[in-house]
Each structure stands twice: as structure tokens, then as C-alpha cells.
N, C-alpha and C positions, 0 to 999 in steps of 0.2 A: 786837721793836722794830727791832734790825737789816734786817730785809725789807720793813718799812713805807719806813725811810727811804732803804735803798737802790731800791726800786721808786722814790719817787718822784725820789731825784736821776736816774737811767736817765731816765724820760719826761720828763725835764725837760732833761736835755742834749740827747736825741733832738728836741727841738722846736726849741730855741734855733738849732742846726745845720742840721736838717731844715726847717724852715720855710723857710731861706735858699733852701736849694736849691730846696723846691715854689717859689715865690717866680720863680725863673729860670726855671723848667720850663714852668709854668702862663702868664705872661708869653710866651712863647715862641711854646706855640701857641693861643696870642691866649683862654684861659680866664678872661676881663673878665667882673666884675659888671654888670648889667642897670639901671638905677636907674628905680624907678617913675614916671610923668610927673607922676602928683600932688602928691608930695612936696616936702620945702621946695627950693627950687630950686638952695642953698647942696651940696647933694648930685651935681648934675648932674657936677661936678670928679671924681667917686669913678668913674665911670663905665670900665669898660674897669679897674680895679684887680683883679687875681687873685684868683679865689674859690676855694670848694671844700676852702679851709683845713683845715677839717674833716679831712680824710684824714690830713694827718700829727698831731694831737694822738691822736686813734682807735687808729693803728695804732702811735705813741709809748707810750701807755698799756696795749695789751696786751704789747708788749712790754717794757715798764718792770714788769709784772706778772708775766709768763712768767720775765723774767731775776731776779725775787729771789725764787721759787719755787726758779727752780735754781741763784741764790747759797746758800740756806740748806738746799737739799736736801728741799724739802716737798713734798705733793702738793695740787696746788689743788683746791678745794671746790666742791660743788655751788653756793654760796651765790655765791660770787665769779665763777662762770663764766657763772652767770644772768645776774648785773649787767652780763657784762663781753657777754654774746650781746644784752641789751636794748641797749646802749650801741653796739653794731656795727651791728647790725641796723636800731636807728631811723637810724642811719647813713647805711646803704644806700641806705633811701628815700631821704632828703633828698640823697644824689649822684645819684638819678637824675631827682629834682625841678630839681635846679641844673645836671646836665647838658641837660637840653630846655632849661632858659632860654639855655643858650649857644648850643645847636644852632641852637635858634628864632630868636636875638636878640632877646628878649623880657622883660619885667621878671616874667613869670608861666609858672610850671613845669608841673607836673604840675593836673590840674584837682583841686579841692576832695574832690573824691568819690574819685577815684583815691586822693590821696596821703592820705586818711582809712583807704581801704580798705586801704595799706600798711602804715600805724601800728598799726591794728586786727590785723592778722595777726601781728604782731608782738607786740605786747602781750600778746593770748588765749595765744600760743604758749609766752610768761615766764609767763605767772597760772598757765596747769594745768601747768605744768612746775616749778613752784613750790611746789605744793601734792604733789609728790610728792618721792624722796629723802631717806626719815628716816633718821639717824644712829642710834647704838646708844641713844640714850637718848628715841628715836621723834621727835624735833625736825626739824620739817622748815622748808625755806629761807623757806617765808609761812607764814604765821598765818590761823589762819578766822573770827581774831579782830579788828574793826577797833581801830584802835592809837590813843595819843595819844605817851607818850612808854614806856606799857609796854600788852601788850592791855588793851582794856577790858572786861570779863567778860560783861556784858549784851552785844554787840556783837558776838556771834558769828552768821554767815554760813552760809548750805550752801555747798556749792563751786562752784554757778550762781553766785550773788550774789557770790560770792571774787574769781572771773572778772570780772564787772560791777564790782566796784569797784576791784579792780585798772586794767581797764583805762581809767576814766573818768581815773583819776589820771594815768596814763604819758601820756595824749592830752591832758591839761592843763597837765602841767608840761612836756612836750616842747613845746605850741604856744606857752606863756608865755613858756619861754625863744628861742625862734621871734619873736615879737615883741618881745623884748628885743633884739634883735640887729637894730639901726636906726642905730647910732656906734659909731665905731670904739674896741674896746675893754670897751663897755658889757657886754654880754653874759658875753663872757669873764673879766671882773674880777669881775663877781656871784658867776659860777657857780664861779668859783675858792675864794671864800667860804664859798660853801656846800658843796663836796668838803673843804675847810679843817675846816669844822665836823663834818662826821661822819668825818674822822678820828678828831679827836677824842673824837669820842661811842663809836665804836668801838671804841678804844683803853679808853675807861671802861670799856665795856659786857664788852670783855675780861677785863678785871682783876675785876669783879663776876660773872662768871658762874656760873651755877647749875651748868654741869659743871665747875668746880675752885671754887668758892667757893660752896657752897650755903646759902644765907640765907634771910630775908624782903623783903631788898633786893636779891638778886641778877636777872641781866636774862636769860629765856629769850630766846638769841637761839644759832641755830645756828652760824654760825660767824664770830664778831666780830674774833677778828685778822685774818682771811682780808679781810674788809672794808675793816678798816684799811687794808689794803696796796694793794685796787683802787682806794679812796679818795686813799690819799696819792699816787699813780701820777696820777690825776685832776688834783690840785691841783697836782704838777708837770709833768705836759703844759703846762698853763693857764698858769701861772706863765712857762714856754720862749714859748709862744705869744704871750702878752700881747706880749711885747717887740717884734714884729713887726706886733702887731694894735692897738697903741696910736696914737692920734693925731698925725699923719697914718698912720693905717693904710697899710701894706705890701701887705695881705691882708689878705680877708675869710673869715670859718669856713664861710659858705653854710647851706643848710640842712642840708645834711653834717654841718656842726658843731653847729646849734643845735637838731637834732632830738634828735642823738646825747646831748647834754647835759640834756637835757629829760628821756630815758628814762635816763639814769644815774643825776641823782639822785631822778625818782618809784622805779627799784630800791631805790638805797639803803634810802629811804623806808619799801618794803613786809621789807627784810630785818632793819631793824634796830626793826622794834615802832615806827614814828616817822611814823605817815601823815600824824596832824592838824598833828604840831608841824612838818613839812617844809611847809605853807603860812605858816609863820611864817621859819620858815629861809629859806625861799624865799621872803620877802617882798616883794620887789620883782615877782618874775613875777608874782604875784597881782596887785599895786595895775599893772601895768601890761596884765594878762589885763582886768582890770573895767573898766578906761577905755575900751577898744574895746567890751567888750558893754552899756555904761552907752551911749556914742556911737548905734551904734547900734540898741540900744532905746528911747531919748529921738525920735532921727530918726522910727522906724518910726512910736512913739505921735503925737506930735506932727503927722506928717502925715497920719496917719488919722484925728484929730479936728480939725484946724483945715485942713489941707489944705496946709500948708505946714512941711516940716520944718525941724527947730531941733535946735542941737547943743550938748552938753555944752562938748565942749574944740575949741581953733580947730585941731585935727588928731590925730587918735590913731593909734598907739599914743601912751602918752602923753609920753614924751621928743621925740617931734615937737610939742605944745603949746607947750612951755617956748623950742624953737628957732623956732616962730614966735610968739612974745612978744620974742625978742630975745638971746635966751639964745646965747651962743656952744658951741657941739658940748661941748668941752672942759669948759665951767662945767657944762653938764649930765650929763655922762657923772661926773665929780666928785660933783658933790653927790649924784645918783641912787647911784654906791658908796658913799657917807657914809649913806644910805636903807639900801640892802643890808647894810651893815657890823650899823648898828644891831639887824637885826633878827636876825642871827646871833648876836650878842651876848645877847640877849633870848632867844632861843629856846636858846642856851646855858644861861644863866641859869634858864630855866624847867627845863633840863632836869637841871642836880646841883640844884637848889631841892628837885626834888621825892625825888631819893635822900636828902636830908637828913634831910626830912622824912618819909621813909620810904613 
């Protein structure tokens, strides 16, 4: 418990401090956000605001991770370094998507197909890397099993299909969180939520384990405090962060930040047996992922059969909707956390519901 809470106060000071400084840095040599043209126009003010944020929550958290390894003198696990390489890595991409946007001066990065074919390398590289490094008791970091909140037994995979499903997920919740990240604040307050919750499922999942507590409730999961600890490290980056990303945002995460959040918690996800219930945890990136492809599949139907297209919402993703109904940033970025809150909550709930009941 001590290495949980120490990693996360570490990323958490690392952020509140470091951000200051990215902050002067970035500002300095002129590293300004790009702001889309079509967007609500109340955004045009953001324009020229430091991006890229991303880099110090990222490089906060492995080090908030590394130092309570070697506060408690442990060796870190296959399972946490996975997490912590998909976490850098979708990263990567997304600094070198939001570096062309600066180069360019441009509201648009890397093209569609590039910055897919980034995430994808990425991703395949986590899944079969994933699927190997068993432990003495043959447990390895994924399951070939698909999960809800433990595997599901019919639901087992060859290791193509492992691959495939792993990586449909990392490229969904990375992009969800990607267009969650539209207000200042929004993105990073969700996903702090949801790092918040598989703390603590990890911390459960620890204490129930099949290699020190072997049961009919106990949770094959290879290495749960280890999680814990990248998990809490997560939530306190986010936490240092917010303070500076909050409205009026100081900085922005870029897609540095919203990529990298995307594939930290689909790892979690595939590490801790929790694929289906992290669309629940995650609930807000789903209901805000469907609003754009609901947008535009109504457009596309629409104009292929009457010839004129027709739109669901007056702008998606959908937190721009609500600010062009009248919605002030703030009221939305609020109530859409009060969304997110609930569904952590619920997806909590689902999740000691079902140790209860066995």
C-alpha cells in the first residue's frame, strides 16, 4: 500500500511543479494550440495556448512509478511495464501528431491513415507482448480470454484474434479519450476517474488473489499490486495536471496527452480481466465516441437517400452540441464529470456486486 500511495503523491507533485515550468517553456518557443475553423467560435480565445501537455503527466508518471519501486525496493513486472510502454508509446504518436500541427500552423496533424498506422504499431506490439511472460504459476499479463469483470469462459480467442481484439480496443479508447479532450479540463478530469477506479479494483483484485488467497472468488490476475501502483501514479499525474488544465486552461494535454490516456486505460483494461466493464468505466468516451459516428452515419444515410444531408447533433464530438445550445465551457465540462463520476460509480458497483455474489 505504501508504493501505491507513494508513486502517486511523486506524479502528482512532479505535475503541479512541472507543468509550471512546461507552461513557460512551451509559451516561450511559441508551442500554441491550433484551434479548428469550424468549431464553436467561443474557442478562437484558446488559440496560441501551450500544447503538448502531455509530456510532463507521461514522463510524471513513469517516474512517480520507477521512484516507489525503488522506495520499497521492488522489481517492476512485466504487467506494469506493458501498461506503462502502451502509455508512452501511444504518446509518442500523438507528440508527433501535435508537433506537425505547430510546424504546419495548422488545426490538423498527422493524416488519418498515418497516425492510425502509429497506434496500430503500437498496440499489435502490447497484445503479442502481452500474451507472453508467464509467471511461476503460468499467468500471463493478457488473457485469451475476453473479460467482463473476470474471463468469460466460452470467450476464449486464439492468439490472432487476441491481437484483434486487443487492438480494436487501445484504438478506441485512445481515440475516445482524443475527442474528449475539446474543454479545458474535460478529458483530464474523466480519465482521472477512471485511473481513480482501477486503483481501486486493483487494490481489490490484490487482496483476492489466487496466488495468496486461493478461492472460488479469487481474481486470476497476474500482477494486481503492480497495477495498483501505475494506476495510482495515473491518477496523480492527472490530479497535478488538472490544476493547470482547468478552466481557463493554462495548457493543453495535445494528443500527447489524450492518446497516451486512451492506451493506459484500454491496458489496464486487458491487464486486470475488465475489457467489457472499462466501456462502462469509461463511459463518457463511449457516449461521446457514438455521437460522432451516429453524426456522421445519419449525414452519410441521409444524403444518399434524399440527397440532402441531416445531422443528429448541431456539432459533435458531443460536448460541442451542448456549447452550441448555449451551454457555457464550464457548465459542460461540470455536468459531463457528474456523467463520468456516475458511471465509475456503477461500474464500481457492478464490479464488488458481482464478488458478493460470487
Amino acid at each position: 500500500m505504501i508504493s501505491i500511495l507513494f508513486g502517486g503523491a511523486v506524479s502528482m507533485v512532479l505535475t503541479l511543479i512541472g507543468t509550471r515550468w512546461a507552461i513557460a517553456l512551451l509559451a516561450k518557443r511559441g508551442y500554441g494550440q491550433e484551434i479548428r475553423t469550424d468549431g464553436p467560435t467561443s474557442h478562437a480565445t484558446k488559440r496560441g495556448t501551450p500544447t503538448m501537455g502531455g509530456l510532463v503527466f507521461i514522463i510524471a508518471t513513469i517516474v512517480g512509478y520507477f521512484a516507489a519501486k525503488l522506495f520499497t525496493m521492488t522489481e517492476p513486472t512485466a504487467s506494469a511495464l506493458l501498461v506503462l510502454f502502451l502509455f508512452a508509446g501511444m504518446g509518442a504518436v500523438g507528440f508527433v501528431d501535435d508537433f506537425i500541427k505547430i510546424f504546419r500552423q495548422r488545426s490538423l496533424g498527422l493524416r488519418s491513415k498515418a497516425k492510425l498506422t502509429g497506434q496500430t504499431l503500437i498496440a499489435v506490439t502490447f497484445a503479442v507482448l502481452a500474451l507472453q511472460f508467464p509467471d511461476a504459476r503460468g499467468q500471463r499479463p493478457a488473457s485469451p480470454f475476453i473479460s467482463f469483470i473476470r474471463d468469460i469462459s466460452w470467450l476464449h480467442l486464439i492468439p490472432v484474434l487476441v491481437v484483434v481484439w486487443v487492438l480494436l480496443l487501445i484504438n478506441g479508447m485512445s481515440n475516445g479519450v482524443n475527442l474528449a479532450d475539446g474543454l479545458d479540463g474535460l478529458a483530464a478530469g474523466a480519465s482521472m476517474m477512471v485511473f481513480g477506479a482501477y486503483t481501486l479494483i486493483c487494490i481489490w483484485q490484490f487482496n483476492q488473489s489466487c496466488a495468496t488467497a486461493p478461492g472460488s472468488k479469487c481474481y486470476e490476475v497476474r500482477d494486481p499490486h503492480d497495477l495498483a501502483v501505475v494506476a495510482a501514479a495515473l491518477t496523480g499525474a492527472l490530479f497535478g495536471f488538472l490544476w493547470w488544465n482547468a478552466s481557463p486552461a493554462k495548457i493543453f494535454m495535445g494528443d500527447t496527452g489524450s492518446l497516451s490516456l486512451g492506451g493506459a486505460v484500454a491496458g489496464l483494461a486487458v491487464m486486470t480481466r475488465t475489457e467489457l466493464l472499462v466501456l462502462l468505466l469509461g463511459g463518457l468516451f463511449v457516449m461521446i465516441t457514438a455521437s460522432v459516428i451516429l453524426q456522421v452515419s445519419i449525414f452519410k444515410f441521409t444524403k444518399a437517400t434524399t440527397g440532402t444531408g441531416k445531422r443528429l447533433f448541431l456539432m459533435t464530438p458531443l460536448h460541442h452540441h451542448f456549447e452550441m445550445l448555449g451551454w457555457e465551457q464550464i457548465n459542460v465540462v461540470i455536468r459531463f464529470w457528474i456523467i463520468q463520476g456516475l458511471c465509475v460509480v456503477i461500474g464500481l458497483g457492478l464490479f464488488y456486486a458481482e464478488w458478493v455474489a460470487g
